[in-house]
ZAMARGU-4260 file (C-alpha; in steps of 0.2 Angstrom, whole numbers, plus 5000, padded with zeros to 4 digits):
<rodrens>
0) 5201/5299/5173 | 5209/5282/5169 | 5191/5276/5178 | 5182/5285/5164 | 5191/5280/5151
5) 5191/5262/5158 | 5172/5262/5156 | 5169/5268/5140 | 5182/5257/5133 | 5171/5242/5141
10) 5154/5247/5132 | 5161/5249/5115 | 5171/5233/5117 | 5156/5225/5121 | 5148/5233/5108
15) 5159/5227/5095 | 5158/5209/5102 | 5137/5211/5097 | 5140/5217/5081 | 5137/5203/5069
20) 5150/5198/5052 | 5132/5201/5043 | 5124/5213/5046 | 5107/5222/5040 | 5103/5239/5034
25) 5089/5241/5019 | 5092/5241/5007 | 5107/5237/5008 | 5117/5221/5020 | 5134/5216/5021
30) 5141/5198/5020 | 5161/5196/5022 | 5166/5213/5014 | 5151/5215/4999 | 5140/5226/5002
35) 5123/5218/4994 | 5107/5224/4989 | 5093/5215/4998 | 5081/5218/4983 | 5092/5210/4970
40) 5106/5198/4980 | 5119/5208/4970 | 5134/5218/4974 | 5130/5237/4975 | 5142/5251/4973
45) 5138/5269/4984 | 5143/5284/4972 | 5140/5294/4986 | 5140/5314/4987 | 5143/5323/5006
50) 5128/5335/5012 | 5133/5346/5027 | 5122/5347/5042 | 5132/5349/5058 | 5139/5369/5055
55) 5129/5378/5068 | 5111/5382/5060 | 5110/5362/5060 | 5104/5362/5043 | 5109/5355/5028
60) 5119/5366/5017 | 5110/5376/4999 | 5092/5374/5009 | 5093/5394/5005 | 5098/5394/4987
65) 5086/5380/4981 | 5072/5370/4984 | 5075/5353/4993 | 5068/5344/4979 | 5078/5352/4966
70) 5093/5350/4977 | 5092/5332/4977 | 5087/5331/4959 | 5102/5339/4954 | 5111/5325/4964
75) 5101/5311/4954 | 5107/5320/4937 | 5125/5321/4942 | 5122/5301/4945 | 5124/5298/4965
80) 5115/5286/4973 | 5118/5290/4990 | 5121/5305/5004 | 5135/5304/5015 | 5123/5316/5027
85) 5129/5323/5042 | 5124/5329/5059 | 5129/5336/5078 | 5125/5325/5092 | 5118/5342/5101
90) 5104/5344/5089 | 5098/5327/5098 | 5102/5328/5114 | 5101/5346/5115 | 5091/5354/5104
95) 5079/5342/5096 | 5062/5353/5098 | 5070/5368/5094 | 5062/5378/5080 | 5074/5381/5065
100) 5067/5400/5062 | 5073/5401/5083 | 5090/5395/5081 | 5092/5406/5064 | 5088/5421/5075
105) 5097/5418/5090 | 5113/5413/5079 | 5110/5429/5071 | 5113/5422/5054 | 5113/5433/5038
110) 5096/5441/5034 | 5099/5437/5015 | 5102/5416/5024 | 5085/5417/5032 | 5078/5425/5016
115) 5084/5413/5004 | 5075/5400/5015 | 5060/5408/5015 | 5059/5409/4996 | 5065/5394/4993
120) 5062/5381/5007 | 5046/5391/5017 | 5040/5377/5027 | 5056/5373/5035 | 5058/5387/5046
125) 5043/5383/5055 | 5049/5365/5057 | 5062/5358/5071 | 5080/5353/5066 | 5075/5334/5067
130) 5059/5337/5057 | 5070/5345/5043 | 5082/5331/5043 | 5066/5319/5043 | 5059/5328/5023
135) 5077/5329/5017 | 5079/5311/5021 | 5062/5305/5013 | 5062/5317/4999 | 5082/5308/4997
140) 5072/5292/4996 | 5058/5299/4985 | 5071/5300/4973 | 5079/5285/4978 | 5097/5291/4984
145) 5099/5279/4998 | 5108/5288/5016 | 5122/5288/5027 | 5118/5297/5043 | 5135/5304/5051
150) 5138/5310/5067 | 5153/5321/5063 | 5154/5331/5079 | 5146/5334/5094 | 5141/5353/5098
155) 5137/5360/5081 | 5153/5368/5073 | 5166/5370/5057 | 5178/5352/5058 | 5190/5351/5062
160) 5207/5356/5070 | 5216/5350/5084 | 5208/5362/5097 | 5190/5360/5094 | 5185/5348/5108
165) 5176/5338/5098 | 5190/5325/5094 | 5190/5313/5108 | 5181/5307/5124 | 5183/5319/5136
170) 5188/5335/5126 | 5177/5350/5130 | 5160/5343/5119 | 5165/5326/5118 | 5154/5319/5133
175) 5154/5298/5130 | 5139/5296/5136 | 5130/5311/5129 | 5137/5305/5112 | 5130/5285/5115
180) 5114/5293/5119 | 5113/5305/5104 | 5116/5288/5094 | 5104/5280/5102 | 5091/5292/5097
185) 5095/5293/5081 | 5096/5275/5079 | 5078/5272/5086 | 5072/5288/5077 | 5077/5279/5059
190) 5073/5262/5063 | 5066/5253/5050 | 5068/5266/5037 | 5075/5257/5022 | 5081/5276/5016
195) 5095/5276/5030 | 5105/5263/5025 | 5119/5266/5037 | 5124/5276/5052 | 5141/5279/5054
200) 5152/5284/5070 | 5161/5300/5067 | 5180/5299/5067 | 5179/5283/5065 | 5196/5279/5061
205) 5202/5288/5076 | 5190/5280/5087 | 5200/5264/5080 | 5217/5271/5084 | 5211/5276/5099
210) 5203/5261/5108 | 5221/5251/5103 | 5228/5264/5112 | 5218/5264/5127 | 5218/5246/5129
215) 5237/5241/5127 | 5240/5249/5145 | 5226/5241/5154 | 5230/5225/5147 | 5248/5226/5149
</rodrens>
């Protein structure tokens, strides 16, 4: 176990070595602890509202109450410019060509759920998780609310409490190296795409504590 651990403390150490001071994410960058719009070279402040997409039907939440547009619209009005948006590593490693209508079945989810999609938000149920990711995000962008893609779990589920194997390498869903490949496609997936403007590592303050506390006793 200590092997393991070992080793995924290496490639997150040598991760953090390649992460530069400055570094780039259109619109946005960061230089020393500014966060600066490229467009402009100013500062730019993130009033940012959080959009759920990692509860089990791996959609964002209200897709069944209103259209997407007027959901984002209704974001713009209340004056955020950014979505804190996040997602289960599962739905890319795991589930990425499933069809959302499929997983709405299978989950046996509400009829009056499925029915407010289909009134509301049609075309999505014929689409794949990622695909419905992919129109919230450029619809996001349409209306220029900037994103934040965050993995907030691994295996598709309520956050959090102490037993929900999602908290840490090694707990029941918390594979390492499925979750480094699950960032990995959704980095390549968005690459490029100045309406992701950040993609965060969930927990991320954990991941912190954690990593001290994995290294004091090998370096001791």
């Amino acid at each position: 176990m200590m092997g393991k651990i070992s080793n995924v403390v290496l490639v997150l150490v040598y991760y953090s070595i390649l992460t530069p001071s400055r570094s780039n994410g259109y619109p946005l960058s960061t230089q020393n602890r500014w966060i600066i719009d490229e467009s402009t070279k100013q500062r730019s402040k993130l009033v940012c509202g959080n959009w759920a997409g990692h509860l089990e039907p791996m959609l964002p939440e209200g897709l069944n109450k209103k259209p997407l547009k007027d959901l984002v619209s209704q974001l713009v009005n209340q004056r955020f410019n950014c979505v804190r948006l996040t997602y289960a590593i599962y739905m890319w490693t795991r589930y990425e060509n499933n069809v959302v209508e499929d997983t709405l079945r299978d989950l046996r989810i509400h009829k009056e759920v499925v029915k407010g999609i289909s009134k509301s938000n049609p075309s999505l149920l014929k689409m794949t998780h990622i695909q419905v990711f992919d129109s919230l995000v450029k619809e996001l962008g349409d209306q220029n609310v900037m994103v934040l893609l965050d993995n907030h779990v691994s295996k598709a589920k309520w956050c959090c409490n102490d037993d929900d194997g999602n908290g840490f390498f090694y707990d029941k869903y918390f594979d390492p190296l499925e979750w480094m490949q699950g960032l990995s496609l959704v980095g390549k997936h968005y690459a490029g795409n100045s309406v992701v403007c950040k993609k965060f590592i969930y927990f991320f303050s954990l991941f912190l504590f954690g990593l001290i506390t994995l290294l004091v006793p090998l370096v001791s």
